[in-house]
NUMAR-6108 format. One record per residue (C-alpha): residue in three letters; x, y, z. Coordinates in steps of 0.001 Angstrom, whole numbers, padded with zeros to 6 digits, always signed. Layout:
# residues N
ALAXYZ;...
This chain:
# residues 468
UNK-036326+009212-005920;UNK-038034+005978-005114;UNK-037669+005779-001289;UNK-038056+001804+000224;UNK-041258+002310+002854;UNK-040234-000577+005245;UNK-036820-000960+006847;UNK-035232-004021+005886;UNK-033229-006586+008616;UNK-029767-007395+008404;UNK-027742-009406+010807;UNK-024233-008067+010132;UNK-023755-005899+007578;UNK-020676-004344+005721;UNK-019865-000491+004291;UNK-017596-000554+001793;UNK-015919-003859-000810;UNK-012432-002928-000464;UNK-009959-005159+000407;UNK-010591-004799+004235;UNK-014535-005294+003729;UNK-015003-007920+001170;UNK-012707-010192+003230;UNK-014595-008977+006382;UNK-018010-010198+004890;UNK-016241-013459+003641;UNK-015340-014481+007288;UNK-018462-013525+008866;UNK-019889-015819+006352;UNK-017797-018149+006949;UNK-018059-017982+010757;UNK-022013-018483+010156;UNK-023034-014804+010375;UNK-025912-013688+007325;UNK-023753-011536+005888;UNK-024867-007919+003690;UNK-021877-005907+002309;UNK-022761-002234+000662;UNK-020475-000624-002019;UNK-021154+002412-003865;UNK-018503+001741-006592;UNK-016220-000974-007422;UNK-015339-003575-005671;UNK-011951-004761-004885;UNK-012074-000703-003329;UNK-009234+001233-004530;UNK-006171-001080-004140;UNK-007691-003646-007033;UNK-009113-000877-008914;UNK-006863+002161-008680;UNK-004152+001263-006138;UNK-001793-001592-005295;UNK-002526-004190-008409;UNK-003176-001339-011223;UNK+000499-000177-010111;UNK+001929-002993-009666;UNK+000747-004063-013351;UNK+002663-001199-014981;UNK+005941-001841-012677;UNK+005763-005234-014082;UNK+005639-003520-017510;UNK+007973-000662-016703;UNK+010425-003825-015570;UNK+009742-005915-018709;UNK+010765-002768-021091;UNK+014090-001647-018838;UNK+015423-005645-019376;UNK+014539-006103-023414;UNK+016354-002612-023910;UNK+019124-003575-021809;UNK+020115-007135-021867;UNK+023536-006759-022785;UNK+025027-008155-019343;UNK+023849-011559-020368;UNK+025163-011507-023606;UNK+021810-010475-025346;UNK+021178-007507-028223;UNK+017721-006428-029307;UNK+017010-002927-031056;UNK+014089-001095-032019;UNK+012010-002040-028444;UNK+009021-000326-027933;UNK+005838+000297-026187;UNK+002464+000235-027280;UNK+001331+002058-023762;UNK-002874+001546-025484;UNK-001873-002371-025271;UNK+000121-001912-021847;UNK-002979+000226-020447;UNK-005437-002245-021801;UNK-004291-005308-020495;UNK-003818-003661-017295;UNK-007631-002088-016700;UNK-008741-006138-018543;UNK-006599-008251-018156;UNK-005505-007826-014549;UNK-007925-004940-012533;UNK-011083-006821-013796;UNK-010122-009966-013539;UNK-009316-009793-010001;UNK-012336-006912-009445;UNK-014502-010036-010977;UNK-013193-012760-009096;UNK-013950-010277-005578;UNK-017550-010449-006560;UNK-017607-014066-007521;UNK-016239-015339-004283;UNK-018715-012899-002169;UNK-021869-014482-003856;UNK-019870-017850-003164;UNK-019826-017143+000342;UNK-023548-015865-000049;UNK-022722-012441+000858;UNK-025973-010528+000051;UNK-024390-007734-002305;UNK-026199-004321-001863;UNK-025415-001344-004643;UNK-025192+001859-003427;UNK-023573+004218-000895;UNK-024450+004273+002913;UNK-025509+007005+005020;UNK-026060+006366+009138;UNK-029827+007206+010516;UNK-029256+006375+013794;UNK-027447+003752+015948;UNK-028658+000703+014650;UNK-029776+002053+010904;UNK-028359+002869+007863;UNK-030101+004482+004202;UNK-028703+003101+000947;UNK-029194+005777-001773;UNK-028438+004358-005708;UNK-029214+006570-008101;UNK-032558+007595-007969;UNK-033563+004629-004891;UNK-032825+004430-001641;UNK-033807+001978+000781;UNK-033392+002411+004395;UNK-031969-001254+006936;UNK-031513-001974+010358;UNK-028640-004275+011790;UNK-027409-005785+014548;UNK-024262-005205+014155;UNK-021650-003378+011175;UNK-018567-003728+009982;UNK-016865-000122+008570;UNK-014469+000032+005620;UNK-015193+002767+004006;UNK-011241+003710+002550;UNK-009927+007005+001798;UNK-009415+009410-000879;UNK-006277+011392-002151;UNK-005269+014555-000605;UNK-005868+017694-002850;UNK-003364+019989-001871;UNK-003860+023832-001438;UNK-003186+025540-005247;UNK-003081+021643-007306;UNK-006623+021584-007967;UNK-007352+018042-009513;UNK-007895+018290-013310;UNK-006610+017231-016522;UNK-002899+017778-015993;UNK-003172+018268-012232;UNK-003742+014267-011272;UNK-003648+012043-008014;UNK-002828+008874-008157;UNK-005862+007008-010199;UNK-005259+009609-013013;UNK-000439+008675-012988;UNK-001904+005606-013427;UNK-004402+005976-016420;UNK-002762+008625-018817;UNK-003499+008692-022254;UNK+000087+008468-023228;UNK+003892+008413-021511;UNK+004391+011515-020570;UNK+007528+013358-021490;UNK+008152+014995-018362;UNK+005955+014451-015376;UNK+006524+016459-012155;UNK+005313+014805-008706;UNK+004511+016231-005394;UNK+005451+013790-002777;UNK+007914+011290-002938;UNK+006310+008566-000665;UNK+005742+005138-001728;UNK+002693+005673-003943;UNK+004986+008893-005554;UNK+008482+006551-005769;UNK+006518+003511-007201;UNK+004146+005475-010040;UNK+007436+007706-010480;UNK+009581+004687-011244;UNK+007116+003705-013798;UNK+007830+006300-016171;UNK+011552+006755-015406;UNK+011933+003355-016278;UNK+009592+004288-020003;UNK+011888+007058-020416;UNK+009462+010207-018515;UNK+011792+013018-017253;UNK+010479+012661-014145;UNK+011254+015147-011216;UNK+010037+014618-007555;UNK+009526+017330-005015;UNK+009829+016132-001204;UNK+009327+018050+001302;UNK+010955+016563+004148;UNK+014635+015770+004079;UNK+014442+012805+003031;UNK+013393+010720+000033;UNK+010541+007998+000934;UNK+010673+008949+004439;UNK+008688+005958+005324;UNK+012259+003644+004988;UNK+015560+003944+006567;UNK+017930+006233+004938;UNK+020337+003662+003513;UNK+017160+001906+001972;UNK+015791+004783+000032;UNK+019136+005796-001093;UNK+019723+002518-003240;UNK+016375+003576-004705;UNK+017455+007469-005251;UNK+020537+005643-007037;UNK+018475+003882-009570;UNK+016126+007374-010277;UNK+019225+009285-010889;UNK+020465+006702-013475;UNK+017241+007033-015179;UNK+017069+010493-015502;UNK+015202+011541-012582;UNK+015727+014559-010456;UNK+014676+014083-006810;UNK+014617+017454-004578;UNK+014173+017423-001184;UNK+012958+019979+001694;UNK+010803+021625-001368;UNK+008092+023236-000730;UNK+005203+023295-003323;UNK+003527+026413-003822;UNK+000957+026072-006410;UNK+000864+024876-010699;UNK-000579+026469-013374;UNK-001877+025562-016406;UNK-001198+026327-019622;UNK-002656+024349-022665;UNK-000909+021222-022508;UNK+001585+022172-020134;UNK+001818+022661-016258;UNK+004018+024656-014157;UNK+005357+024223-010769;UNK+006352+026203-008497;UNK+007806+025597-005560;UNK+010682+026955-002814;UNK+014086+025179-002192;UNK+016158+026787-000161;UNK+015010+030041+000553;UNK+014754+030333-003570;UNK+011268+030169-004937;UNK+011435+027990-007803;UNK+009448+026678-010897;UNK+009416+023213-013211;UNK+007209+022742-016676;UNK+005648+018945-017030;UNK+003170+017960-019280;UNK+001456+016787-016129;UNK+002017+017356-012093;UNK+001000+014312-010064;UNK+000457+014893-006322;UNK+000843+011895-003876;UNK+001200+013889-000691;UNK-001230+011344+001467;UNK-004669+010203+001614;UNK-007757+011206+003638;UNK-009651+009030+005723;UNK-013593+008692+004283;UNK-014742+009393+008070;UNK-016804+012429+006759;UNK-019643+011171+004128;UNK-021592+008887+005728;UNK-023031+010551+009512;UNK-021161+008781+011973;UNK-022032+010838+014019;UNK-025736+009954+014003;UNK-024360+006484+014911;UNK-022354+007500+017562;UNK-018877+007239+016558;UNK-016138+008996+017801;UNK-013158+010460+015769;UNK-009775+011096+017019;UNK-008188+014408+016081;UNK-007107+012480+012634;UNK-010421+011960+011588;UNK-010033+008910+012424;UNK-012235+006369+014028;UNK-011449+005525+017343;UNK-011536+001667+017924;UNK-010250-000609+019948;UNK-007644-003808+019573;UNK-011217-005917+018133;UNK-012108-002786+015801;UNK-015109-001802+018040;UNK-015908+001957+017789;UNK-017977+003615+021029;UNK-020758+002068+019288;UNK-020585-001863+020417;UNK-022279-002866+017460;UNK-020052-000599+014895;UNK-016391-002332+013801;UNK-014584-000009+011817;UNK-011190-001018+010135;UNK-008567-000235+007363;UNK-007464+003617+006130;UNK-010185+005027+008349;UNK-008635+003369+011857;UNK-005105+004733+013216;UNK-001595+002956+011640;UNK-000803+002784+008461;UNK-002974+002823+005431;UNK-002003-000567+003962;UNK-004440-003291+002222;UNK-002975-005814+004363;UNK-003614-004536+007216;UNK-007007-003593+006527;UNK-007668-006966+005665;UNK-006754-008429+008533;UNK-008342-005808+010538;UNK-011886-006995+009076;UNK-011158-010935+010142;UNK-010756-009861+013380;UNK-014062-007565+013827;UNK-015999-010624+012180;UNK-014020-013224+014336;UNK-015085-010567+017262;UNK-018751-010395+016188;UNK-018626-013941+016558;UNK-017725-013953+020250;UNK-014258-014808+019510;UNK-011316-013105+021381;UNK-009315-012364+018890;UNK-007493-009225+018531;UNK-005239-006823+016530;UNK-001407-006967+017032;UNK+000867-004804+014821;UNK+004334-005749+015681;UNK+004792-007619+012558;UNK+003028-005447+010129;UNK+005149-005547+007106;UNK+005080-002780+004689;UNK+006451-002890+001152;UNK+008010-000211-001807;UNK+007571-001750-005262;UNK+010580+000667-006784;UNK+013973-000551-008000;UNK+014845-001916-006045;UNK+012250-002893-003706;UNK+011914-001775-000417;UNK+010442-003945+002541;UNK+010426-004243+006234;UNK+008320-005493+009279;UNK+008633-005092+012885;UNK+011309-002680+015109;UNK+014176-000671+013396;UNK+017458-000078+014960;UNK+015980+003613+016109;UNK+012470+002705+017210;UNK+013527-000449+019133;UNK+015713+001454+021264;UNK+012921+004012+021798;UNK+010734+000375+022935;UNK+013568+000200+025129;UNK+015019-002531+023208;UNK+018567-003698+023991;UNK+019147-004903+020219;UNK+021882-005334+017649;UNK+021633-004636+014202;UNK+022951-007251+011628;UNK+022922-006367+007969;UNK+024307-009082+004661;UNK+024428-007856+001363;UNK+022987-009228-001716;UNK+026173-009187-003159;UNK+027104-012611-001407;UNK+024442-014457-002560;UNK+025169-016352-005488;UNK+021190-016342-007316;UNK+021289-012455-006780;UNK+024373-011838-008512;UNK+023521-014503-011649;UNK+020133-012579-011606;UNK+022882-008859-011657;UNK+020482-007604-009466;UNK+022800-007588-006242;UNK+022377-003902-005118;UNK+020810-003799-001515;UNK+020611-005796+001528;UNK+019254-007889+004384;UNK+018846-006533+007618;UNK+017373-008002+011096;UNK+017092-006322+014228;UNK+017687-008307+016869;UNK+017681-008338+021003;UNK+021215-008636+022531;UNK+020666-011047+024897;UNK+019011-014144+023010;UNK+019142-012527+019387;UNK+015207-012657+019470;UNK+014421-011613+016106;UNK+012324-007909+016634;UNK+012264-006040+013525;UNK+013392-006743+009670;UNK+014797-004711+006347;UNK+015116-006193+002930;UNK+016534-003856+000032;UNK+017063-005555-003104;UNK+015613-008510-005770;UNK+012628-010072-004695;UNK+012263-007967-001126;UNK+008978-007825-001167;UNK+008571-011796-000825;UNK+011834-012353+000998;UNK+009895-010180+003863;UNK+007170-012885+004577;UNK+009639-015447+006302;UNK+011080-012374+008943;UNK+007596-011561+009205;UNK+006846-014476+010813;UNK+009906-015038+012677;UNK+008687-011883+014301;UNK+005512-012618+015193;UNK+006280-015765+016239;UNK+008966-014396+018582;UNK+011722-016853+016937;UNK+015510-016373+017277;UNK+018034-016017+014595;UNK+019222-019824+015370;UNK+015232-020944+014203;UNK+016436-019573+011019;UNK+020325-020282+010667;UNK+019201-023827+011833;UNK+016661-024168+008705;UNK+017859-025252+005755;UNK+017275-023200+002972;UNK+017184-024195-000598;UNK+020504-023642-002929;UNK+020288-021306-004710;UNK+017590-019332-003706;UNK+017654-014977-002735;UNK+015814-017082+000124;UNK+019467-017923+001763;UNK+020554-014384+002030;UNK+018175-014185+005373;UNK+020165-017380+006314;UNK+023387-015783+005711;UNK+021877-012592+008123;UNK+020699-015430+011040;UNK+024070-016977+011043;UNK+025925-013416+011183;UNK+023563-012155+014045;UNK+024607-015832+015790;UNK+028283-014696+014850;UNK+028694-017112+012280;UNK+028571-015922+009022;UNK+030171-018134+006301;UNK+029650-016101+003201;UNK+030426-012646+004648;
């Protein structure tokens, strides 16, 4: 190993190119800090490489396929449709993951981020080693941003192999599988699950709570469980999974439901039970950082750990482990290494489920607002009343806002159905903003648009709903 003999100065410099540190480094730039970001592997991290925009290229797919093999609604008949999954997989990985894994880079050296190859390890407080390959090179820094990410959970008796897979290997098969069993029905489990429903995969999904996608309200995931069904799918809940074994190309299941100890044959078992912070590869200890009992860093509403210097943000920091959030975790440590006071505030973080249909909400539910102490009321229109939603036939689902009795201050958000995922920006921001359901009744909204459906919600929390 060739071993740098000097230490080398940095001003701020960040672990890890996800999607919390590359737009970290771009606004330290930006707010005149000399900027170093380390990554040991790809960057973009794992939501442009093997996460959120891989995914959300083969729902796209998965979408396209579904509506040429059943267009009949609109008058339309096709016949023979089928997929080439080599083309689909390929213009995924190149056509999409690189070219937005590319662009990352690009707009780095832009922002003349110095880019450093290779995987950090802490010496001490103000020092880190960089080991590629057979080099290392040891810097000092004044201060550091953290975004290190996380890594699938490998369950006890699913050791990760060829037909034993997380996450990065649902979305990279070889070929659509015939059956596919998954362990954990979550988002990441619903959304790659959905995928090859929707190709025509017998897909079953073991849960182990009582409820599928626990993550969403119970009416939500329900519209989703609907759609699974009609495809095919079998989705069991309060199971219990035990362990899988292989045998040539197959792999069985089993699991307990009910007392009964069951099993299930796939020609590949996918576990999505969680993910694991990355709090234990790179001696944060030596840098004297704390971990709660999560493994998780402990950090405060700027992303400071008990190091001053350290920031540490995205999977690896309490809440939820969501690119968004990440990302704007990392502009505020590199607005706070600037000496500006800005800070983290979650009550509008929005989280989204890219099934069928999609799943998205922000701020307080009914339940959890009342546990605030909340005095709220709960207003819910359905898609079925909005006129571009039903000429799309895709009116199954709903708009919900949570509001507080007394001045119908808008305090939490639900969206099930076409387009949810988008439709959730504008609540998002009536939340955080603190608006009231008459900002929104009172703004016109463009005709006809899924858009007016959260009109149609504002006027019925105001008590004046005109198409319900």
């Amino acid at each position: 190993m060739v071993v740098g003999d000097f230490a080398v100065e940095l001003d701020t410099v960040v672990i890890g190119a996800g999607p919390g540190g590359y737009v970290a480094a771009i606004r330290a730039a930006q707010l005149g800090q000399k900027v170093a970001i380390v990554e040991k592997e790809y960057f973009g991290g794992v939501c442009l490489n093997v996460g959120c925009i891989p995914s959300k290229a083969l729902i796209q797919a998965a979408h396209t396929y579904q509506l040429a093999k059943h267009p009949e609604t609109f008058g339309i008949t096709t016949k023979d449709v089928e997929v080439d999954w080599e083309k689909t997989q390929d213009w995924k990985q190149n056509s999409v993951v690189q070219k937005m894994t590319s662009g990352v880079e690009m707009l780095l050296k832009k922002n003349k981020v110095e880019i450093i190859r290779g995987e950090a390890f802490f010496s001490d407080k103000d020092t880190i080693r960089v080991v590629n390959g057979e080099e290392a090179q040891t810097y000092t820094f004044n201060n550091a941003i953290l975004a290190t990410g996380s890594r699938p959970i490998e369950i006890k008796g699913f050791p990760f192999g060829e037909r034993i897979i997380d996450s990065t290997g649902g979305l990279n098969l070889p070929q659509i599988p015939k059956d596919l069993v998954i362990i954990g029905g979550g988002i990441i489990g619903s959304e790659l699950g959905a995928v090859y429903a929707s190709f025509g995969t017998k897909v079953t999904i073991l849960e182990g709570s009582k409820q599928f996608i626990p993550s969403f309200e119970k009416d939500m995931a329900r519209l989703v469980e609907k759609d699974f069904k009609k495809k095919g799918a079998e989705i069991i809940t309060k199971a219990m999974a035990k362990g899988a074994e292989v045998k040539g190309d197959r792999v069985i299941v089993t699991y307990e439901h009910k007392g009964e100890e069951k099993t299930v044959e796939a020609d590949y078992c996918m576990v999505t039970v969680g993910r694991r912070p990355n709090t234990d590869q790179a001696n944060l200890d030596l840098a004297g950082i704390e971990l709660d009992e999560h493994g998780k860093v402990k950090v405060d509403k700027q992303g400071r750990t008990s190091n001053p210097h350290i920031f540490a943000i995205g999977d690896i920091v309490p809440g939820a482990m969501l690119a968004h959030k990440a990302s704007f975790e990392g502009k505020v440590a590199a607005a706070a290494i600037s000496g500006r006071k800005d800070e983290v505030d979650y009550k509008a973080m929005p989280s989204v489920c890219y099934t069928d249909p999609e799943l998205a909400e922000a701020g307080y539910t009914k339940d959890s607002a009342k546990e605030a102490g909340l005095d709220v009321k709960v207003t819910k229109f359905p898609f079925g009343g909005n006129g571009r939603a039903v000429a799309m036939d895709s009116y199954e689902g709903f708009v919900r806002i949570v509001s507080t009795k007394e001045d119908n201050v808008i305090v939490g958000a639900q969206i099930a159905g076409p387009g949810a995922s988008d439709l959730l920006a504008e609540l998002t921001m009536a939340i955080e903003a603190g608006m009231n359901a008459e900002d929104i009744a009172l703004t016109v909204h463009p005709h006809p648009t899924l858009t007016e459906a959260i009109m149609d919600c504002a006027e019925a929390v105001l008590g004046e709903p005109i198409h319900m």
